[in-house]
C-alpha positions as CSV (number, residue, x, y, z in Angstrom):
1,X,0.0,0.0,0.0
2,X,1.1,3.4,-1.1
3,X,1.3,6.1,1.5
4,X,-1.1,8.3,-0.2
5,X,-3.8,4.9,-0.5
6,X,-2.7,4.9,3.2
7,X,-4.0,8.1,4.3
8,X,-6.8,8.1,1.8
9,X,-8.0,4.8,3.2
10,X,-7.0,4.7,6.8
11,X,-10.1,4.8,9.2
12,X,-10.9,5.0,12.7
13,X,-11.5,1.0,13.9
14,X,-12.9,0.6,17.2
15,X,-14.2,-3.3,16.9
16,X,-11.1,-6.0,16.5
17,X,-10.6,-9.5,16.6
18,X,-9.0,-11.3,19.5
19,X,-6.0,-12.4,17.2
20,X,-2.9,-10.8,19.0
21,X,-0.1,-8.9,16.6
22,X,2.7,-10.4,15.9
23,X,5.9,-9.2,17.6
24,X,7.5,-8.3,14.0
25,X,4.3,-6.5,13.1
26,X,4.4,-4.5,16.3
27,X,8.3,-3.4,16.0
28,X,7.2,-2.2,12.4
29,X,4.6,-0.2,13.6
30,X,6.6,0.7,16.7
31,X,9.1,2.2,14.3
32,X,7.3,4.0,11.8
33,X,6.7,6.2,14.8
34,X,10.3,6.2,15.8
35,X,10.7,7.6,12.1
36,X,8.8,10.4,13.1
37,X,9.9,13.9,12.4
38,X,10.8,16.3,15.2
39,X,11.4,19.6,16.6
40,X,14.8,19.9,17.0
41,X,15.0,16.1,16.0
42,X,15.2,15.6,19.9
43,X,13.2,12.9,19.3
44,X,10.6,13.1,23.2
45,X,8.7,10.3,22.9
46,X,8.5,6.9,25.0
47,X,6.0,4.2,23.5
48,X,4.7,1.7,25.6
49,X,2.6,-1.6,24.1
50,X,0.2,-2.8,26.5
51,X,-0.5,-6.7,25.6
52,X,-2.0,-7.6,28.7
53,X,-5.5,-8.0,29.1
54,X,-6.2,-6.9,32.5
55,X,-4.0,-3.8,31.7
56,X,-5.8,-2.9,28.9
57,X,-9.0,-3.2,30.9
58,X,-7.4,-1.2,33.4
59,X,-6.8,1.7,30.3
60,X,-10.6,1.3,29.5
61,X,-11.2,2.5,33.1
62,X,-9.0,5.8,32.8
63,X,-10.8,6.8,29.6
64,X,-14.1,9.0,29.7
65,X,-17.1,6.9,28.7
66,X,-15.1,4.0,29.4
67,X,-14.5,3.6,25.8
68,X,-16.0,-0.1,24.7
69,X,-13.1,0.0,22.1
70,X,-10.9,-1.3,24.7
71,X,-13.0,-4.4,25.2
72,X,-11.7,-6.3,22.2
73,X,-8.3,-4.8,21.4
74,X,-5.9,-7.2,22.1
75,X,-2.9,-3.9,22.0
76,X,-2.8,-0.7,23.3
77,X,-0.1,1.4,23.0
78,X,0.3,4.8,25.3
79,X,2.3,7.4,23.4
80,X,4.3,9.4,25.6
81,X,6.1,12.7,25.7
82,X,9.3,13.9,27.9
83,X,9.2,17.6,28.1
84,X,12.6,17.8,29.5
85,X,14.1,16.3,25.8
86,X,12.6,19.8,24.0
87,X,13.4,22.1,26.4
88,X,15.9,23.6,24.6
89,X,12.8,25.6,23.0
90,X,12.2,26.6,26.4
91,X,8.6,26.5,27.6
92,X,7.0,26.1,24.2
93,X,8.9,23.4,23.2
94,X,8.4,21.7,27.1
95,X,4.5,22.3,26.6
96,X,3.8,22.5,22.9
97,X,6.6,21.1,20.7
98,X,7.0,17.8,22.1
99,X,3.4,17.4,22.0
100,X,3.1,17.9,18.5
101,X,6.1,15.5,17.9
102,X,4.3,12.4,19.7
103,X,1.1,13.7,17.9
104,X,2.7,13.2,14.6
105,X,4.4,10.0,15.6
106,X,1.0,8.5,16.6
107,X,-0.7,9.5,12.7
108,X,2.8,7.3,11.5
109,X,1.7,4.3,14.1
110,X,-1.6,4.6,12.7
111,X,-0.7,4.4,9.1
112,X,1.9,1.9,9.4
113,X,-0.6,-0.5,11.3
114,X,-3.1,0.2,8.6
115,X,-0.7,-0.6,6.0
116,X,-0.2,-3.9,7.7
117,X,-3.4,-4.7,7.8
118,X,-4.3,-3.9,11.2
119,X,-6.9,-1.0,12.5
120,X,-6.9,1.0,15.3
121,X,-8.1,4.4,16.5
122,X,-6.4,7.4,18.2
123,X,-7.6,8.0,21.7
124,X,-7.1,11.3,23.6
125,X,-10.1,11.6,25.9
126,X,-8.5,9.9,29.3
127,X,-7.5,10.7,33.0
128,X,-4.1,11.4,32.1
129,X,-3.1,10.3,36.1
130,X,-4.9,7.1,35.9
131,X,-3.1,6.2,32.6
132,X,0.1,7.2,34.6
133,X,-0.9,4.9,37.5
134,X,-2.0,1.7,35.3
135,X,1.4,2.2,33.3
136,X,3.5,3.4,36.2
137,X,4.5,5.9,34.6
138,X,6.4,9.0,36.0
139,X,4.8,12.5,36.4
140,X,7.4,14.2,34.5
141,X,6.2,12.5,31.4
142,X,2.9,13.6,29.6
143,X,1.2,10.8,28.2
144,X,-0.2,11.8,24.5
145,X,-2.4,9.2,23.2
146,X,-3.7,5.6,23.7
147,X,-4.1,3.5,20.7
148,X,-5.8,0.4,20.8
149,X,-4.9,-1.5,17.8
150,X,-6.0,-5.2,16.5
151,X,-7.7,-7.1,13.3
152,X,-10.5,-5.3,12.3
153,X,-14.0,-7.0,13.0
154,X,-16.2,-8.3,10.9
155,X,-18.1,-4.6,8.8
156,X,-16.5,-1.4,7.9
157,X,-15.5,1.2,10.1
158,X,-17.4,4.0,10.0
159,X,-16.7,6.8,7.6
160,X,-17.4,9.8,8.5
161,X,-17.7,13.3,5.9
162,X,-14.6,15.2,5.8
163,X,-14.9,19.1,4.8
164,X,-13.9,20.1,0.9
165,X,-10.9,20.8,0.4
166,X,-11.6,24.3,-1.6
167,X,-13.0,25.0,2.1
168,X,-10.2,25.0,4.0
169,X,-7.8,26.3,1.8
170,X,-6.5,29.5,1.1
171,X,-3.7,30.9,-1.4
172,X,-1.7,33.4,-0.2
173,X,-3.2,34.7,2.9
174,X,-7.0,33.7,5.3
């Protein structure tokens, strides 16, 4: 698959099959957001691949709704940012550019597990401290994202309109 079928064609998946990924499929993936591009290329991000079920059950509890995606994902990976590896941009970079940099390398994970055949769905609505506290993770580190990931279940994900592009766009200045 192309990169442009890639982003044409990725979608949101939020039903999967119980298969688990393969190791070698998850490295990939893992990488493709190690390939990421970065402020600074200093590169703030910490990915961890939740395989366990009663983790990810735990994840399902931090996030609002207690998203039912989590039910049947047999992976979950947290993307997380260190502020301290962009604060060479002082506070924006702490607060804003390392953020953006884990943002983009979660749209790479995503791509690169669509590619392979696998759906998932980018997840930002969670307690931020609970995610810390299933994941022990440490305070200084902002946790981005959660993406559960799998084998798509049986159906199409949904598709949802996306604004034309002539209405977003503008030449030369707003």
């Amino acid at each position: 698959m192309d990169c442009l079928e890639a982003l044409k064609t990725r979608r949101s998946v939020r039903r999967y099959k119980p298969d688990m990924i393969p190791e070698q499929d998850l490295l990939e993936i893992m990488d493709a957001g190690r390939l990421a591009p970065t402020a600074g290329n200093f590169q703030p991000w910490e990915f961890i691949i939740a395989r366990d079920k009663e983790t990810i059950a735990a994840l399902r509890d931090a996030t609002y709704d207690r998203q039912e995606l989590f039910a049947t994902s047999p992976v979950v990976i947290a993307v997380c940012a260190d502020p301290k590896r962009s604060e060479y941009y002082g506070e924006r970079g702490m607060n804003y550019f390392c953020i953006l940099d884990c943002a983009i390398a979660t749209q790479n994970m995503l791509l690169a597990a669509h590619a392979l055949g696998y759906g998932g769905c980018w997840v930002g609505g969670f307690s931020e401290r609970k995610v810390r506290q299933v994941l022990g993770i440490p305070d200084n580190i902002r946790v981005v994202s959660l993406m559960p990931l799998g084998k798509p279940a049986e159906g199409e994900p949904w598709n949802p309109p996306k604004r034309e592009l002539k209405e977003i766009m503008h030449w030369d200045r707003w």
